[in-house]
Kinemage of the C-alpha trace (Angstrom):
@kinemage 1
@onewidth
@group {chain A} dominant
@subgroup {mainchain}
@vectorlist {calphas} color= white
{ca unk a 1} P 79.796 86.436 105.852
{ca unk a 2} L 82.814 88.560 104.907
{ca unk a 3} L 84.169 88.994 101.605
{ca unk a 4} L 87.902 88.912 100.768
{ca unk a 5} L 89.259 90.958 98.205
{ca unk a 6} L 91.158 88.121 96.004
{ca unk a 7} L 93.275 90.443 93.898
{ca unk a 8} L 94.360 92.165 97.718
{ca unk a 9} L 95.478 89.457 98.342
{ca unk a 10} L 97.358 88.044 95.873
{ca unk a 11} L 99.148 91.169 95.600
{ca unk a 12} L 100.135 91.022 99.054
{ca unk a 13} L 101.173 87.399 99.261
{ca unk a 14} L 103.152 87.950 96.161
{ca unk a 15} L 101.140 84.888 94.503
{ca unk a 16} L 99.878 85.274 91.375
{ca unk a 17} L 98.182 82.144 90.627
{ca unk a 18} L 95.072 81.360 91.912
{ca unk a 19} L 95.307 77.663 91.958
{ca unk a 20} L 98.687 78.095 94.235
{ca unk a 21} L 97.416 80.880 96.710
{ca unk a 22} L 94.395 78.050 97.412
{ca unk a 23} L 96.924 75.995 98.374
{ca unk a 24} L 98.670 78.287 100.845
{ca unk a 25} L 95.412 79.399 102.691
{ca unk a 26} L 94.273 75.581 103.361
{ca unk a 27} L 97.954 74.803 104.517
{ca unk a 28} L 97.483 77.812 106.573
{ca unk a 29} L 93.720 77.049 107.654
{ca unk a 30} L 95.325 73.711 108.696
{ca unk a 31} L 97.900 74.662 110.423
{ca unk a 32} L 95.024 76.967 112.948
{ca unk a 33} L 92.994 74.423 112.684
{ca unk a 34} L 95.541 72.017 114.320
{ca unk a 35} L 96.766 74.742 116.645
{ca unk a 36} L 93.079 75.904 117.547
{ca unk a 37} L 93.150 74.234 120.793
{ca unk a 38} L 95.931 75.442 122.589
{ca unk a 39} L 94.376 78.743 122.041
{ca unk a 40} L 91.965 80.802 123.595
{ca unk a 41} L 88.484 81.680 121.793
{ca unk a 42} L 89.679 85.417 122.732
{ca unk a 43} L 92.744 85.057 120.480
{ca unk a 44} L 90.676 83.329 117.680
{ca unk a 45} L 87.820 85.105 117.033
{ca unk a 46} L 84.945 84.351 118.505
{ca unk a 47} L 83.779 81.438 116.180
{ca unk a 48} L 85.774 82.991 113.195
{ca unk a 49} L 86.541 80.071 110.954
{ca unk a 50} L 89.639 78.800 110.700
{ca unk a 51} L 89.832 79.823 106.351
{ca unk a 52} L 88.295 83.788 107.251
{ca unk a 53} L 91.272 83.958 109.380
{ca unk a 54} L 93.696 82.776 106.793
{ca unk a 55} L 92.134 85.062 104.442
{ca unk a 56} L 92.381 87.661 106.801
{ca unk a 57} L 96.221 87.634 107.588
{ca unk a 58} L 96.934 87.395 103.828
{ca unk a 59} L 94.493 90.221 103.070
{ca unk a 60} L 96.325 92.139 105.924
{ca unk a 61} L 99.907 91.250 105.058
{ca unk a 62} L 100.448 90.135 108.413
{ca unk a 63} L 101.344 86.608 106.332
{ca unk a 64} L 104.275 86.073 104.151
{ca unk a 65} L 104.807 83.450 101.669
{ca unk a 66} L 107.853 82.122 100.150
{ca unk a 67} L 108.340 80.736 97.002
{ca unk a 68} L 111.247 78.304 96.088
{ca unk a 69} L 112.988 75.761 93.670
{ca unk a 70} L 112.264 71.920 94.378
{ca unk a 71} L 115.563 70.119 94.520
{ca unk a 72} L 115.696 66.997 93.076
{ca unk a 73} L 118.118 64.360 94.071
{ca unk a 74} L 121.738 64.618 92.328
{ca unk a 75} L 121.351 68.214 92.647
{ca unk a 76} L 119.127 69.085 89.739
{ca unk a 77} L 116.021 71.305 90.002
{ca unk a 78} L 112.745 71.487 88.461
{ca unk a 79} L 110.347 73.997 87.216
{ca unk a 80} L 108.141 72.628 90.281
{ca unk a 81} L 107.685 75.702 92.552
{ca unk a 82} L 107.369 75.041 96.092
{ca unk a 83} L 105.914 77.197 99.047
{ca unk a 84} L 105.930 77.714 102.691
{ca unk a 85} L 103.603 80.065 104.789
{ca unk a 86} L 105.032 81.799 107.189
């Protein structure tokens, strides 16, 4: 089992709260997950779970994340933060 250095990563990712950056490795565990089988178990990881490699490209900055504003209808905003992996 490998251990991820938490504050690494939320350095790197640029998120500060713990409760968000959970949110942004299962969307990005999801999103290999759903793309797992068009790939190869060369470009995976052999048996590397789908979270240790989310982990793993936030840990290594090879992941960005971007934070926005959530537009509300009329043109308003909130304080609601939104986020997208990249």
């Amino acid at each position: 089992m490998k251990f991820f250095d938490v504050d690494k990563i939320k350095k790197n990712s640029g998120v500060s709260n713990k409760y968000l950056l959970t949110t942004v490795v299962a969307a990005r565990a999801r999103s290999l997950s759903e793309d797992r089988g068009s790939r190869t178990l060369e470009e995976t990881g052999k048996g590397e779970k789908v979270i240790s490699i989310a982990l793993s490209e936030l840990e290594s900055d090879k992941l960005s994340v971007k934070m926005g504003v959530v537009e509300e209808e009329g043109g308003s905003s909130s304080d609601e933060e939104s986020g997208s992996v990249e």
